[in-house]
Steps between C-alpha positions, in 0.01 A plus 500: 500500500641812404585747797217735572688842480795516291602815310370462169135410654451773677597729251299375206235476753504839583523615161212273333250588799583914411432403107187339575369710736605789217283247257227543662504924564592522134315689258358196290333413836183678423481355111570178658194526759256633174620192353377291788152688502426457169570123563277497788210691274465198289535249756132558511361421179759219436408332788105521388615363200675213659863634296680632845402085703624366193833664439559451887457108467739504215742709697497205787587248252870468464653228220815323582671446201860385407825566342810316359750781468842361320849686603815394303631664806337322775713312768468128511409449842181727433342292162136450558513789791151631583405841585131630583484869393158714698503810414227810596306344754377751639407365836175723629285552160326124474399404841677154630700517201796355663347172601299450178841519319647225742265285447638531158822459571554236755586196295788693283819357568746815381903582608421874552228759524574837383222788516553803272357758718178646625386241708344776712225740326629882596591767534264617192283715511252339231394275795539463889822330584490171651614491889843339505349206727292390275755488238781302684197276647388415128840446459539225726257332352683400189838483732269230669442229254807571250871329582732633287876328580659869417206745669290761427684815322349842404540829401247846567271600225333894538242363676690354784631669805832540684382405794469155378821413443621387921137324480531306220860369560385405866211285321808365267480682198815634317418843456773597233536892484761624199701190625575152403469123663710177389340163524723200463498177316809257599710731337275666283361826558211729379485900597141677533547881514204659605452882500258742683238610284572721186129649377431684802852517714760443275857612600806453379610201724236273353730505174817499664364187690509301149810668379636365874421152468719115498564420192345168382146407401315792686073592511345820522220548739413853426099596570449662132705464167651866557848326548468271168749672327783516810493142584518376144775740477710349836432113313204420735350143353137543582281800679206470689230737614150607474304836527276508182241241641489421147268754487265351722190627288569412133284386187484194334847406429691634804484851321516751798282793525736716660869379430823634690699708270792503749819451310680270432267216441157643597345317209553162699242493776541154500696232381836414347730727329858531421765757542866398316589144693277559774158363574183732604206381710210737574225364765157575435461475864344269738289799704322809354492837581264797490222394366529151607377346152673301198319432196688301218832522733527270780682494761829297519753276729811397246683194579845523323708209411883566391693272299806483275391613171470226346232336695225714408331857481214687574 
């Protein structure tokens, strides 16, 4: 367990609790609350229609689906190595979401969980933020049932708060902040870097974090694709994160209404994609956030399987 006070906590700490408590005073507060009144308006007539109850039942069912990811660069001791990617949970919106997921989950036999951020569901001020016991009880829900042989890793998304950090890492969860963790195979070894997250708080230590990081077959765990371009640049073999729910409400086809144009690969709200040598994977998400519906997007848990490339692909 990492030590509770160290240096480089309590700075960052410090520094992301001032930026999100700046978030929140900004300007774009006030759109942002329109935003979430106009929302509210047609909760109304959707719900008479029987739209809103539908789009919420869709939003509690999450697909597990599965990967074979080759790597010409992949250590020996980690062929067939399994890794269940959550991303935007966001613990709070869906009621009992936590244990509904679990349920899910229990029988997958994985090597590591990593979550790409936002498992809480503030501070935003579309919607009211979820109360950080709730969060790290919904939490331990999954941490219940799954029994990974390398842990539970993660990194913040905008939606999560500093404060959750100490929490989390009592509870067992690797909370990687612009920082990286080795797990170890016989002599084999794999890298994940994972940074602090770049839409809303990005500084210039979440880069420097993958510029910073043991050589040899290395994974991204940043919350959005905002660092695409650095890690492919440092030799990263695959990157993982989330953010885009996919687009949560789409039409036919997966086509989102309202896409991220966020550079550089905004167009991928979900899915695989591929910068130079490295790998891309974009979550749509297992949770939803404000308004808690998915139409034509559901939501996601990815198990990943990594082998030597000539064993198969995805």
């Amino acid at each position: 367990m990492a030590s509770p006070n160290p240096p480089h906590r309590q700075a960052w700490i410090q520094g992301r609790t001032q930026r999100e408590n700046q978030l929140l005073a900004s300007p774009g507060h006030g759109r942002r609350m329109r935003y979430r009144k106009l929302i509210h308006a047609c909760k109304a007539p959707l719900t008479w229609l029987g739209i809103y109850q539908w789009g919420m039942a869709n939003a509690r069912k999450v697909h597990i689906t599965s990967h074979t990811l080759p790597f010409a660069t992949l250590p020996t001791s980690f062929q067939g190595y399994r890794i269940l990617h959550l991303s935007d949970l966001h613990f709070g919106i869906l009621a009992g979401f936590g244990k509904e997921l679990a349920r899910q989950l229990q029988n997958l036999e994985v090597d590591l969980v990593l979550f790409t951020g936002d498992l809480n569901h503030g501070p935003s001020p579309e919607s009211p933020e979820t109360p950080l016991e709730t969060t790290l009880a919904e939490t331990r829900c999954l941490l219940d049932v799954l029994n990974p042989r390398d842990g539970f890793v993660a990194v913040m998304g905008n939606h999560d708060r500093a404060a959750m950090w100490g929490p989390l890492e009592e509870m067992g969860v690797r909370v990687l902040v612009n920082e990286s963790h080795t797990i170890k195979r016989h002599r084999d070894q794999i890298h994940l870097v994972g940074t602090d997250d770049v839409h809303r708080f990005d500084t210039p230590e979440a880069e420097a974090a993958l510029v910073k990081a043991p050589s040899g077959f290395r994974i991204a765990l940043v919350h959005s694709t905002g660092l695409a371009d650095g890690a492919a640049r440092a030799g990263f073999d695959l990157y993982l994160c989330g953010h885009n729910h996919g687009g949560q409400i789409c039409l036919p086809g997966g086509i989102p209404l309202v896409g991220s144009r966020s550079r550089p690969y905004g167009r991928c709200a979900s899915g695989f994609w591929q910068v130079g040598e490295m790998t891309g994977f974009t979550s749509r998400g297992a949770g939803v956030a404000y308004p808690p519906l998915r139409f034509n997007c559901p939501g996601e848990a990815v198990v990943l399987t990594l082998v030597g490339d000539q064993e198969g692909s995805h």
